[in-house]
N, C-alpha and C positions, 0 to 999 in steps of 0.2 A: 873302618867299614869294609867289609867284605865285598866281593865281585857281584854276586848276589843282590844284597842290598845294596850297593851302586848301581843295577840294574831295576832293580824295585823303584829305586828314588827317580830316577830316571824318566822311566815309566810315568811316575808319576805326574811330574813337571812336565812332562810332553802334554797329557789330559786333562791338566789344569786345566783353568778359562783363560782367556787373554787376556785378561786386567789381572790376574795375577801371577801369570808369565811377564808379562809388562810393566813389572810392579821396578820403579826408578833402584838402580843399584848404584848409583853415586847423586852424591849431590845435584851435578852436574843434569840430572836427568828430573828433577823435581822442579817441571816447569811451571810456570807461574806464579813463585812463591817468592822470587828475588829480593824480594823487600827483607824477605825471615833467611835466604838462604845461601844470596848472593854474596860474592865477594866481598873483602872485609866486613860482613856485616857482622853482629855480636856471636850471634849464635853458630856462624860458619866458620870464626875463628876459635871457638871454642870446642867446637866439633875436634877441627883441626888440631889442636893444640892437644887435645886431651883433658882438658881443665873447664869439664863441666858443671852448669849451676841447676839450680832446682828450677824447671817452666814448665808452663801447662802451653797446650797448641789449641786453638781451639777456631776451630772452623767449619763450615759445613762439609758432607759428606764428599770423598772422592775428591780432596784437594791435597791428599799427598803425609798425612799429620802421620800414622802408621810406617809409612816408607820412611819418613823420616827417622822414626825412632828406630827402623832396622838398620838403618846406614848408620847411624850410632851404635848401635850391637854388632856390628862388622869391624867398625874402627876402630873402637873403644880398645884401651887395653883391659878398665874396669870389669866388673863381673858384673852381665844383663838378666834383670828376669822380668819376663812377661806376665803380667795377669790382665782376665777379665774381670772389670768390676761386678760384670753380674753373677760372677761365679766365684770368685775371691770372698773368705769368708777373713775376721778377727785372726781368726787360730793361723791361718797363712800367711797374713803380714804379719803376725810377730815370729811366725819362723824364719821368715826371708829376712826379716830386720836382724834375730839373733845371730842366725849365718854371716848377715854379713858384717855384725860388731866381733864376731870372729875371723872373718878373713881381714880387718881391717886392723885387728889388734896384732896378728900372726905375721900377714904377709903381707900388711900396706895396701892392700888392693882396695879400691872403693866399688861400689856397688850401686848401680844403676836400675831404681825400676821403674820399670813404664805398666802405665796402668792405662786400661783402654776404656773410654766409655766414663772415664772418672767421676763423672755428674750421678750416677749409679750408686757413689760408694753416698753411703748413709752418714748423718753427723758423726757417730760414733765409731766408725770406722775412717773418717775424717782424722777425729780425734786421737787416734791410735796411730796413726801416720808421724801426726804432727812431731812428736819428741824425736822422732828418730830423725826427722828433717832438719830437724831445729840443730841438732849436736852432729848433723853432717855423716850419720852412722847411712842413710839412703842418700844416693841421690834422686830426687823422683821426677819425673817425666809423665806427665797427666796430656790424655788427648779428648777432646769433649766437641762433641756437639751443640750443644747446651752453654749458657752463658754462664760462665763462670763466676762473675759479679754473684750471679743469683743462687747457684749451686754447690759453690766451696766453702767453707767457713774461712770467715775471715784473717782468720790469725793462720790458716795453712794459704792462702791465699798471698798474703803481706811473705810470705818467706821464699815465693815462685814468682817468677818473671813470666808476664803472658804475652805469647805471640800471638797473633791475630792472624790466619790463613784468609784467605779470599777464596772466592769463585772464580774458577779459570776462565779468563776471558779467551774471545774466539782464537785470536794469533797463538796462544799456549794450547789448547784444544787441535786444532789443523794439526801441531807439530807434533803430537803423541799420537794422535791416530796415522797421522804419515810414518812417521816409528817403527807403530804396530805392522803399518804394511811391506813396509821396507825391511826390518827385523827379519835378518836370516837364521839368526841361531832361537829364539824365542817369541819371533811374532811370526807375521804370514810370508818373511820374505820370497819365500821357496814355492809360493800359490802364485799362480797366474792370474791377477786381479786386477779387475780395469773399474774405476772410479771416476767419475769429472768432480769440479770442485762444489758445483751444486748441490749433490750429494753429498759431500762433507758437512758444507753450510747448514743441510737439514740435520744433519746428526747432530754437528755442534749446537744448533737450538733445542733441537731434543733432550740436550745432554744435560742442559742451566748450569754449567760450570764445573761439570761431576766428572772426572775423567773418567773413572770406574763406570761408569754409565756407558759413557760413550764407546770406550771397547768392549762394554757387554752387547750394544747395539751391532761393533761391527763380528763381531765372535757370533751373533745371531744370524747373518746374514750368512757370511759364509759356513757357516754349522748346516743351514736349512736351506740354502739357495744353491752352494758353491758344487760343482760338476770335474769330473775329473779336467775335463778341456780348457776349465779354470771358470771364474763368474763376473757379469757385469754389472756390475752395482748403479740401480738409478734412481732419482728420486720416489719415483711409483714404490719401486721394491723396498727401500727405504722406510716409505710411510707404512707401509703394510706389516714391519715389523714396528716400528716406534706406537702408530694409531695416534689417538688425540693427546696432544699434550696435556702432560699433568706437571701442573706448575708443583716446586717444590715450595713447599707452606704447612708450617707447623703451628694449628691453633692453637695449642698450648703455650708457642714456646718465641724467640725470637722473631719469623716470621709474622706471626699475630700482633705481636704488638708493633713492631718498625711499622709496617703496614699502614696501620689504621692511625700511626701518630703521622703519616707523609699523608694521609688521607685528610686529616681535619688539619694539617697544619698548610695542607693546601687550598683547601676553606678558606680559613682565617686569612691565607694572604692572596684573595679574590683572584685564584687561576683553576678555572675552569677546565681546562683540558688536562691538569696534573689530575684535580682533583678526580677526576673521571676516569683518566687511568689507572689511579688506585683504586679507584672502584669498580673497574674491569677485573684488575687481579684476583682481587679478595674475591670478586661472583666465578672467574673462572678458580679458583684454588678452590672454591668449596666451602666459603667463610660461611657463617651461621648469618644470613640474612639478615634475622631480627638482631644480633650486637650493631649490624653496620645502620638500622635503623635506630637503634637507642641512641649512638652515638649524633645521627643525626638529628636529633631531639635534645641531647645533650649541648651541642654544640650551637645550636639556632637561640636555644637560651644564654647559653655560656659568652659565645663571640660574635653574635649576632643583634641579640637582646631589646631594648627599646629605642634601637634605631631604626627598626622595623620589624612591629609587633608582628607581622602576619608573617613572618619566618618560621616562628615556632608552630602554627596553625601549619603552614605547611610540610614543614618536618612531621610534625601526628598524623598529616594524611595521605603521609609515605607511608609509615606504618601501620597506616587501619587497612590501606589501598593494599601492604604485602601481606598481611592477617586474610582478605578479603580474597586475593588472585593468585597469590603466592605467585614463586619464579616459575618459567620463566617472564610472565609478562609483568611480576613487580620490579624487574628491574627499568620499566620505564619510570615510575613515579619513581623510584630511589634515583633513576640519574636527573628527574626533574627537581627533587628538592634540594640536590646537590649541587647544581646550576644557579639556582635561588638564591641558594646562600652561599654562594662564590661570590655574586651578582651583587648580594644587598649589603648597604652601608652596614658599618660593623661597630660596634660597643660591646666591652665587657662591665660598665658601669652596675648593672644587678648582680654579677658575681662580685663585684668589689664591694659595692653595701652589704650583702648581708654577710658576707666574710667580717667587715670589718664592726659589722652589728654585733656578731660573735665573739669578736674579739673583745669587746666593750660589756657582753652580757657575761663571760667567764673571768672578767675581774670584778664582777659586784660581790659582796659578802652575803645580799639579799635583795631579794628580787620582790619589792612591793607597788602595786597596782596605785593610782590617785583614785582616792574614792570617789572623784566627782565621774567618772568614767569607767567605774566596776560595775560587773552584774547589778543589774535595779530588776529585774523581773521579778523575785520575790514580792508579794505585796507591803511587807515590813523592811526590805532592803534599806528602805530610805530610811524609815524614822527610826531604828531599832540601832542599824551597823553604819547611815551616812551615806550609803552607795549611791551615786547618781543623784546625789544632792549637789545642786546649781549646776548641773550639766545644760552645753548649752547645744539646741540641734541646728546642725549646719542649716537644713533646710527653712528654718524657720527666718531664717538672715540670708536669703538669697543664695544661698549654697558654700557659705564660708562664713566662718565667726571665730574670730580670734579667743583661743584658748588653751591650757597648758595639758598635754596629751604624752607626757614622761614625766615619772618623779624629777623630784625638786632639783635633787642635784646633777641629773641631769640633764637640767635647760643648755639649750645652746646646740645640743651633739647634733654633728653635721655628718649622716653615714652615705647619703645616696648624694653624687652629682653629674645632672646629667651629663651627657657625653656631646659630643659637637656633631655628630652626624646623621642624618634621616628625621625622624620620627622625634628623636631627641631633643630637639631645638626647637618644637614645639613643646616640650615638657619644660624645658628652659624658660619658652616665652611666658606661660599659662603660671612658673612660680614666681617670675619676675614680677606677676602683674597681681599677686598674691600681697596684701598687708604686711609689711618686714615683721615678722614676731621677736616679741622682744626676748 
């Protein structure tokens, strides 16, 4: 590289942003990940050693999965190549592949590539990958967003080791933005910048675990506030560049569903202020209202059930009540039907019968009706097909009359039992006191 273009590059790295001036150049500097990156861990001695395996990273945004894969294309003695998955077409990994069954057949060298966004690449470019994994011709390094479980085919998946990045908690957040400010040769150390820690504290909740966030927040401030005399960063100034929080939450994707399964799963285990907390996040992220109302309907049936009928009634008049007012004022009846059924005894007994009714109707060979209990509304049903011949009606017997209501073979199936709690143990008592059928 020329003087020139040492100057060019220069330049350039000066105009960066500070998250990617700031971008960790050793391990050492990828805080928050100790678990993937710490000391003797797998992956840090394999870094170290040079004798790497095929893994996917996969974490949310701005926890470092890219940094990592650079500190690996620094060490490496291997040959690195980057792609984007949304720009990486077939015809590119199998050049990168043939290159590097070339350099591997010639000069030993193995070949590293990292692929960024890998939930991106389509099954068929999945499947293009796979051989070259399998026989050790790539090494590949996948970084995703996205769940992997859901996004990789399986068989390239079983041949990569996954790490699991986290959301940087607050003590790893402080230390990079202290970094950034301290940083004489690539962050601000050479600005006169006066901070208290309060101001951190708001940035690090602005930030939800995103480093990348957070020195975009403070690269904002001093971009737009900061004065030759130097700037004092306070929480006012602070909010005025963050504004309201925007929780990170991806309807589509992990966030949606973890969500709303810590929502009814805190339902189910009668806490009322979990429950409600998850039902803050989802109204503040921006969830679709009506899913968090189906679910509420789903659930009042589901885990709820006839241990107290008047769950489910309640759950529908969340939903007609947010059909009717919409947000912001349906979220009062969504956190009262939420309360309800935190509150009310609990049964899954009606999802268990008719599951297990199912279960019992998809092994018959055939499915026939007892004629004394088929259609009889025809005027000839009786005397012609038998229909509703010696049918007996409850009413006429006081409101029950012992009589066979399932084919023959049949008799006996026991699918629905009540449950022990609320409403239930009156449906207990009321079959108790029922004729035993034979």
């Amino acid at each position: 590289m020329d003087l020139f273009s040492l100057s060019v590059q220069q330049q350039k790295e000066n105009n960066a942003p500070l998250a990617w001036r700031m971008r960790p150049q050793t391990l050492a500097e990828v805080w928050g990940q100790e678990h993937i990156t710490g000391k003797d861990t797998p992956l840090r001695r394999s870094i170290e050693k040079d004798q790497l395996h095929s893994f996917v990273l996969y974490g949310p945004p701005g926890t470092g999965k890219t940094s990592i894969a650079r500190i690996i294309a620094g060490e490496s003695k291997a040959q690195f190549e980057y792609v984007k998955a949304v720009t990486a077409g077939v015809s590119e990994i199998r050049k990168i592949a043939a290159d590097a069954a070339d350099r591997l057949n010639f000069y030993q060298q193995r070949t590293i590539l990292f692929v960024d966004e890998i939930h991106r690449f389509n099954k068929g470019q999945q499947d293009v990958l796979l051989p070259f994994v399998e026989d050790g011709t790539l090494i590949l390094i996948g970084a995703t967003t996205e769940n992997p479980l859901y996004e990789l085919n399986n068989a390239l998946l079983s041949r990569m080791k996954l790490y699991v990045m986290e959301p940087l908690n607050m003590q790893s957040l402080q230390t990079i933005i202290q970094h950034a400010l301290n940083n004489k040769e690539r962050g601000l150390g050479n600005q006169v910048i006066d901070i208290n820690q309060e101001s951190i504290d708001v940035i690090v909740q602005a930030a939800q675990g995103d480093a990348r966030m957070a020195l975009n927040i403070v690269d904002t401030l001093v971009n737009s506030y900061g004065e030759k005399e130097g700037l004092k960063i306070t929480t006012d100034l602070v909010q005025k560049v963050t504004g309201k929080l925007l929780l990170k939450y991806d309807r589509a994707g992990d966030s949606h569903y973890d969500t709303i399964s810590a929502f009814i799963k805190s339902i189910r285990g009668s806490d009322p202020n979990a429950a409600l907390y998850w039902l803050a996040v989802m109204l503040e992220a921006g969830e679709d209202p009506k899913f968090i109302a189906r679910r509420l309907i789903v659930h009042a049936a589901e885990d709820v059930g006839l241990a107290d009928p008047f769950a489910l009634i309640m759950a529908n008049g969340a939903a007609d009540a947010l059909n009717y007012v919409g947000l912001p004022e349906a979220r009062i009846p969504l956190a009262e039907a939420t309360i309800y059924l935190c509150t009310a005894p609990k049964s899954n007994s009606s999802e268990a019968a008719i599951d297990r009714a199912l279960s019992v109707v998809r092994k018959q060979n055939k499915i026939t009706v007892p004629p004394h209990i088929a259609d009889a509304h025809h005027a000839k049903a009786e005397a012609l097909l038998g229909k509703g011949q010696n049918y007996k009606y409850p009413h006429d017997f006081g409101g029950y009359v012992e009589q066979k209501y399932l084919p023959d073979h049949l008799q006996g199936l026991q699918v629905y039992t009540p449950g022990k709690n609320g409403y239930e143990t009156k449906i207990q008592s009321f079959m108790d006191k029922l004729p035993r059928r034979k």
